[in-house]
C-alpha positions in Angstrom: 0.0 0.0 0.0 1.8 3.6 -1.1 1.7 6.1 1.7 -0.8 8.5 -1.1 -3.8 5.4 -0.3 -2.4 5.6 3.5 -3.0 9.6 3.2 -6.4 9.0 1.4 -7.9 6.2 4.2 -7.0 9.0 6.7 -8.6 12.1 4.9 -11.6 10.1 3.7 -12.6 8.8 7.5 -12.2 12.4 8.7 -14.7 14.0 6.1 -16.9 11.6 6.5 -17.3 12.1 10.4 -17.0 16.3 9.5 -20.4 15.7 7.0 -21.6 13.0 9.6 -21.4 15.6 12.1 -22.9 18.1 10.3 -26.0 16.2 9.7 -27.2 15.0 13.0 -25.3 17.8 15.1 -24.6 17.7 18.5 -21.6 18.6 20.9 -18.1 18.9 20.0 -17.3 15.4 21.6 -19.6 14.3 19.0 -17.5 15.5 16.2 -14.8 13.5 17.9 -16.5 10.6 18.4 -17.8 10.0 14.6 -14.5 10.6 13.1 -12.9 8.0 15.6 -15.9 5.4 14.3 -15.6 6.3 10.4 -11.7 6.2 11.0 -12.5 2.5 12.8 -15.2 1.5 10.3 -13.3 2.6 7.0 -10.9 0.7 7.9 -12.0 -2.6 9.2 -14.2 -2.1 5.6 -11.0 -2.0 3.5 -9.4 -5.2 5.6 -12.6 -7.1 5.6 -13.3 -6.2 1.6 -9.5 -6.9 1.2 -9.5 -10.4 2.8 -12.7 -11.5 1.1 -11.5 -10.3 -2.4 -14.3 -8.1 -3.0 -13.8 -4.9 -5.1 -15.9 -2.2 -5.3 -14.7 1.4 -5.4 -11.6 0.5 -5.4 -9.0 3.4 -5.4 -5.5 1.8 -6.0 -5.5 -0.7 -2.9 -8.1 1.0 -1.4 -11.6 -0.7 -1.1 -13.1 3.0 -1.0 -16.7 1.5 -1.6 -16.8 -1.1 1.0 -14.6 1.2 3.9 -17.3 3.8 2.8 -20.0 1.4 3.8 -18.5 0.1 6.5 -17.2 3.5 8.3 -21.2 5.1 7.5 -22.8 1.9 9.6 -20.1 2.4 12.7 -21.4 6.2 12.5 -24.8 5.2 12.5 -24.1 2.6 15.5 -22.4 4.9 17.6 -25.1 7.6 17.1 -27.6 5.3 18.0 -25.4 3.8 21.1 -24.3 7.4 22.3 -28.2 8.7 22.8 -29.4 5.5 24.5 -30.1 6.0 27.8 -29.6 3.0 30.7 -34.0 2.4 31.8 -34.1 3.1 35.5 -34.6 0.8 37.9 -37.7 -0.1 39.5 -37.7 2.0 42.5 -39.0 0.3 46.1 -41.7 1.6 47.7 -40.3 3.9 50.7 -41.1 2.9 53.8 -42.5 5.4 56.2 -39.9 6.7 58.7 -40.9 6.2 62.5 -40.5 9.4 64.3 -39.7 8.7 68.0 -42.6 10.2 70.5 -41.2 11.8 73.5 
């Protein structure tokens, strides 16, 4: 792999979390947080499209198409991870408190 395809599976992952971003908003972590999962996805795409031979987009040695793919349903995950709240417990009744008579 030549260090331009490196350059181009690094740039790629970080617009894609930039427009990612853009479109469902939020807080700066956010913006953080979706490049780290299109960075993640993109390339576990490439390796995974690499390893099974399958070719589409492919830039050079890049599987663009399938890191594309990939890197857009990590984003999607992690949204949908990173707004779902834990359900609260069932709470127990309270038991009345005895207050002491003097």
């Amino acid at each position: 792999m030549t260090i331009q395809a490196v350059l181009l599976g690094i740039i790629a992952p970080i617009f894609f979390g930039a427009v990612f971003h853009l479109w469902r908003g939020g807080a700066t972590w956010r913006l953080g947080l979706y490049i780290a999962l299109a960075m993640v996805g993109f390339w576990v795409g490439h390796l995974v499209g690499t390893r099974l031979g399958w070719e589409f987009l492919k830039v050079g040695s890049l599987q663009m198409g399938i890191g594309t793919i990939s890197a857009i349903l990590f984003m999607l995950l992690g949204h949908w991870l990173s707004f779902k709240q834990p359900e609260a417990e069932t709470a127990r009744p309270k038991r009345p408190t005895r207050s002491v008579r003097r």
